[in-house]
Steps between C-alpha positions, in 0.01 A plus 500: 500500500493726805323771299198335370451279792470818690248648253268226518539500872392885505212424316362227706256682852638393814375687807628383864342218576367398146824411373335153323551653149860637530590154662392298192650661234837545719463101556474432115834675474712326775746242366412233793125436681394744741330460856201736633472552894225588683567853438519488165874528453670338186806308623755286257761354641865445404660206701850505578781511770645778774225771651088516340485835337159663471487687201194732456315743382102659479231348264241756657421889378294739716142598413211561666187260641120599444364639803089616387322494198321833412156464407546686238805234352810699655748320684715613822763295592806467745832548407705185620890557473649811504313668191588858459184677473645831288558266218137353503257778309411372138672171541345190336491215701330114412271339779628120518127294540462126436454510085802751416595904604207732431682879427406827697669802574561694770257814523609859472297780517412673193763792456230731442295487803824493772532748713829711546551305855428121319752604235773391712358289744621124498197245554557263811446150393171488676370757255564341195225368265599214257290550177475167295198628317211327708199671544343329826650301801270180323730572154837480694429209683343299229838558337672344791640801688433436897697606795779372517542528127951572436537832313856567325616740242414391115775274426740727273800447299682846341828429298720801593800611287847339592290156520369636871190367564187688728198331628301334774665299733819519443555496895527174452412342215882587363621337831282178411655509149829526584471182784353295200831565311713451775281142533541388177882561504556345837277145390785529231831573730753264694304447841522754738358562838160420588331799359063537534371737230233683683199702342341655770100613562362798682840743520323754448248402800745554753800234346321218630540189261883487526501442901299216489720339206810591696348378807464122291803545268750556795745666290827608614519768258275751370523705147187664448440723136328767493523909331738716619419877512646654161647883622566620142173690453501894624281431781714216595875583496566575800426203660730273367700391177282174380472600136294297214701272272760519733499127574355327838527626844554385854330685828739578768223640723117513462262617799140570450507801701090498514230229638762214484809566666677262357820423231831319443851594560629193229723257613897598438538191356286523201572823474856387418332214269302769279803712452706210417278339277436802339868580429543127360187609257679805416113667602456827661398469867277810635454562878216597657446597850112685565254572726143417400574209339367178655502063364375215605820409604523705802297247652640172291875637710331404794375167472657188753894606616488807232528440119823690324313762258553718250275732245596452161316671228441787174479880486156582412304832494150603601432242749128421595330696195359345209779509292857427643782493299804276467809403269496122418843492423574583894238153536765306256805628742309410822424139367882448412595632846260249714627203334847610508422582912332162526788319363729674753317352787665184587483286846709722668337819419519686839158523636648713823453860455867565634754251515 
């Protein structure tokens, strides 16, 4: 069940680049074996007939690395992925060492002693302290913490009314969920194209582990599952009409905008397949078309000749805080409408971009 395969997922510390845990426990839920690749990347694969579809989504969440150990037992650390800091004060966060994930929290100054200027000043990254309760540099490190040491959020699950759910890591821990459905109904189906089940490593670390499994897949097509900015908060509305629980989504434009200048304009042909598949479903089909928005498969389109792409994926609010929130029943649609879109590809799915 889509729902408590994503809580368990959520609860399970992943940073970029220490995606071992997140890995296993998505492996013990996949219907067929699973290969590793040097990158880390969990890949099952789906043999069949007509063009390889790479199907993926993000195992990693963002976090932050240990940088210097305080003598006096406080931690600093780097943010790695795009951690807002305005959502960081008071947070508790676990410290992933060798024997298990030692708790801290992130340090605010005592109300009491801040000044009228501090009172609504946001700390920079590079100011933070991470308190986990050590009292020397020797204490921390005996515990296991060293540089280098992953950071995340404490893994949190929050039922919400409706049957919404909020925690950690839902970017994309409900993606990962929702691609272990879809592989457990496909190992069941008629056979279909070849389709490659991707769970990718270090997304959040500039989308890195999906190129290099594109680059050995060869796919012809791409679908890669990921959030899609909900715009049915106040702060939100008016930048678009993605709205939560009302079913999966496809991206007609994404562009960073920042850093990474970089996005997809999706392929008209699976643009047509989504719509069609999703009318067969009778499932709600929202569009999405945003600037700031950036996936790993902005660089999976541009692997060999050029790989058709698309972005499929869910509404979800409060993206890159420590609790995110998302409507599993929009995960139940979304798993319906990639196997309905996979079963629509057949040998002489166009591949051209115009015919």
């Amino acid at each position: 069940m889509i729902r408590d395969d994503l809580k368990a997922l959520m609860r399970v510390p992943g940073l970029s680049g220490f995606e071992d845990r997140v890995a296993a426990a998505i492996r013990a839920r996949l219907p067929v074996d699973a290969k590793s690749d040097r990158m880390g990347n969990l890949i099952a694969t789906f043999e069949g007939a007509g063009p390889s579809v790479m199907l993926f989504t993000h195992m990693d969440q963002l976090g932050f690395v240990v940088r210097k150990i305080e003598e006096n037992g406080f931690v600093r650390v780097h943010r790695l992925g795009g951690v807002p800091e305005r959502a960081l004060a008071s947070q508790q966060v676990v410290l992933s060492v060798p024997d298990g994930d030692l708790p801290g929290v992130i340090a605010n100054k005592m109300h009491h002693a801040t000044t009228p200027d501090e009172k609504y000043r946001v700390l920079p990254a590079p100011e933070i302290l991470i308190d986990a309760g050590f009292s020397s540099k020797a204490e921390a490190e005996a515990a296991g913490v060293r540089i280098g040491t992953p950071v995340t959020f404490a893994p949190n699950v929050v039922e919400l009314a409706g049957g919404r759910i909020a925690g950690t890591s839902v970017d994309d821990r409900a993606g990962c969920a929702v691609l272990i459905d879809v592989a457990k109904r496909i190992a069941e189906a008629p056979p279909g194209p070849t389709v490659h089940v991707v769970f990718s490593t270090q997304e959040e670390f500039n989308l890195r582990g999906a190129l290099t499994a594109a680059q050995a897949l060869k796919p012809d097509i791409a679908i890669q599952v990921d959030l899609m900015m909900a715009c049915d908060t106040p702060d939100m509305t008016h930048l678009g009409e993605m709205v939560l629980g009302g079913g999966p989504g496809i991206s007609l434009m994404s562009f960073h905008g920042r850093g990474t200048l970089n996005g997809v304009l999706p392929h008209p042909g699976l643009v047509a397949l989504a719509e069609q598949s999703a009318e067969a479903e009778g499932l709600p089909l929202q569009r999405s078309a945003q600037v700031g928005v950036l996936t790993d498969l902005s660089y999976v389109q541009l692997v060999g000749a050029g790989v058709a792409a698309l972005d499929v994926g869910f509404p979800m609010r409060y993206s890159h805080s420590s609790l995110e929130v998302c409507d599993p029943a929009d995960l139940d649609a979304l798993s319906r409408l990639l196997v309905r879109m996979l079963a629509g590809i057949g040998p002489e799915f166009p591949l051209e971009r115009f015919a």
